[in-house]
C-alpha positions as CSV (number, residue, x, y, z in Angstrom):
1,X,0.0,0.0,0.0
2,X,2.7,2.5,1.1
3,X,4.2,1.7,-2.5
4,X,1.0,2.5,-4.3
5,X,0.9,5.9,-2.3
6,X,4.6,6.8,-3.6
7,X,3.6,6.3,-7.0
8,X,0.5,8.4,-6.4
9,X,2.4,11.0,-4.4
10,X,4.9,11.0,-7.6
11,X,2.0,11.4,-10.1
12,X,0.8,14.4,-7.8
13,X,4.4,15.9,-7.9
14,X,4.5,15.2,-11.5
15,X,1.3,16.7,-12.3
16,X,1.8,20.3,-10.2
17,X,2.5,23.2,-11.7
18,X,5.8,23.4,-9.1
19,X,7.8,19.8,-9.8
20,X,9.0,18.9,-6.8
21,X,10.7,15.4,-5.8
22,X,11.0,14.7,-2.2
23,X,13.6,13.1,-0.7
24,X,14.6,11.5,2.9
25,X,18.4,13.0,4.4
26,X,20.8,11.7,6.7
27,X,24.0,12.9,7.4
28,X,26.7,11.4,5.1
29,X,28.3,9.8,8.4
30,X,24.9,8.3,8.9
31,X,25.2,3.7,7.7
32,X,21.8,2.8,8.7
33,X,20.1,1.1,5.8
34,X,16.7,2.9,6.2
35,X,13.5,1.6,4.5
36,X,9.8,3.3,4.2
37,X,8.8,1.6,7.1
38,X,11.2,2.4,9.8
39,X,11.0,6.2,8.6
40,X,7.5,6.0,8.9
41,X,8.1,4.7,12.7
42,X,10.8,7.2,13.5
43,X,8.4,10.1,12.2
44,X,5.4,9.2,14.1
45,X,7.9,8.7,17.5
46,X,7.4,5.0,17.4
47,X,11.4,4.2,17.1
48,X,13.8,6.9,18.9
49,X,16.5,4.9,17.6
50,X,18.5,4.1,14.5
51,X,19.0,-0.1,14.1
52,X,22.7,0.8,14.7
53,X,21.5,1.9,18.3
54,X,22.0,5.5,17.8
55,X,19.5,7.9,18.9
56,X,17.5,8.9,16.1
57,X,16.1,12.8,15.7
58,X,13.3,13.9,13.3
59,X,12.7,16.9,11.8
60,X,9.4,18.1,10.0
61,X,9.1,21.4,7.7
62,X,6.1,23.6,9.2
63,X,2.9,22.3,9.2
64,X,1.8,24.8,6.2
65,X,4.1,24.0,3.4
66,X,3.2,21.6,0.5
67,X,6.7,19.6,1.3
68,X,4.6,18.4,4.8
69,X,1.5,17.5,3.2
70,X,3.2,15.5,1.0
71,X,5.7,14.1,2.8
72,X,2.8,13.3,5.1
73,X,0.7,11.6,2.7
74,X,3.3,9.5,0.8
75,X,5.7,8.8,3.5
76,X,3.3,8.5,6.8
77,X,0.3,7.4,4.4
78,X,-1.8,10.2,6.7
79,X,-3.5,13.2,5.6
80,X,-1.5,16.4,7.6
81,X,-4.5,16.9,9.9
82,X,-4.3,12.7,10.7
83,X,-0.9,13.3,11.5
84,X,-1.4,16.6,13.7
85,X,-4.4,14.5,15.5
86,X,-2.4,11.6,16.0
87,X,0.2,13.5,17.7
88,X,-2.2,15.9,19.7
89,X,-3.3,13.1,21.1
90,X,0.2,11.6,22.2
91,X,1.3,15.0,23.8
92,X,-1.7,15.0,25.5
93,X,-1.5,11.8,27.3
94,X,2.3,12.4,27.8
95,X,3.1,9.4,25.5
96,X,5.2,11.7,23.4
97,X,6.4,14.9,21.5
98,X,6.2,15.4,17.8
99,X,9.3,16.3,15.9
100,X,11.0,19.7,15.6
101,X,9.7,21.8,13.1
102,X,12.1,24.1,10.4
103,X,10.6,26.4,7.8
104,X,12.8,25.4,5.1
105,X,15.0,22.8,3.0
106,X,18.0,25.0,4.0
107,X,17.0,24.6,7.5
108,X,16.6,20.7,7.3
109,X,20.1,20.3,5.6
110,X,21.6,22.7,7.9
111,X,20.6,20.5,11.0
112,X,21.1,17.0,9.0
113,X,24.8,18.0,8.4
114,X,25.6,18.3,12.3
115,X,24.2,15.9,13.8
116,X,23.8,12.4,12.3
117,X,21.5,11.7,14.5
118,X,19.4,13.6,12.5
119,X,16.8,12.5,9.7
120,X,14.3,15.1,8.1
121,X,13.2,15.2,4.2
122,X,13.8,18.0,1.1
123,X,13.0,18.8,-2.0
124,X,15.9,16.6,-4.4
125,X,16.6,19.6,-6.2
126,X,17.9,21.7,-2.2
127,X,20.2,18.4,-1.7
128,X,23.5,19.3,-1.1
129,X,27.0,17.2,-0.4
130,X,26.2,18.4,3.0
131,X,23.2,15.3,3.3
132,X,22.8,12.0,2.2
133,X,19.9,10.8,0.2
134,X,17.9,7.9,2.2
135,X,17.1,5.4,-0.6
136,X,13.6,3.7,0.6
């Protein structure tokens, strides 16, 4: 199912009238072998932890932005307001707190390169040498 929303979410990109590709990051010194499935989980605060044991530290881009919605459908197969229920709901039983938000690719990249602890998602065309590209 998660692969049949990729493909949709691709159409969608492909179809806009701004052509965006998103993509997961790590830092470079980041060796985990991440699949769609364990980003999901990190992303929604159900693993804190990369399989190599290393804490594991997500980052969102603001709620508003069309690089959330989408990563939000496609990646976390949830609408943005499932996702911001979902984790209402966890802060408000104490069972958790949702991931740092930035307000832009440059922002994501700039915190991705310093800590490879780090994981959050861009547009392909912001990647720099400073990130590695999660292949899922």
């Amino acid at each position: 199912m998660l692969k049949k929303m990729l493909i949709a979410a691709t159409l969608l990109f492909a179809t806009s009238s701004v052509l965006a590709e998103l993509v997961v990051v790590v830092n470079p010194a980041n060796a985990n072998t991440l699949d769609s499935k364990t980003v999901q989980r990190i992303f929604l605060g159900k693993d804190k932890k990369f399989a190599d044991g290393n804490e594991s530290i997500a980052v969102n881009q603001s709620a508003d932005t069309q690089i959330r919605q989408d990563f939000d459908e496609a990646v976390l197969g949830r609408s943005s307001s499932q996702v911001s229920a979902y984790w209402s709901k966890l802060v408000f039983t104490g069972k958790g707190i949702p991931p740092k938000e930035v307000s832009s690719d440059a922002e994501v990249i700039d915190l991705v390169s310093k800590n490879p602890s780090v994981i959050g998602y861009i547009d392909r065309s912001s990647v720099t040498d400073a990130v590695k590209i999660v292949e899922m």
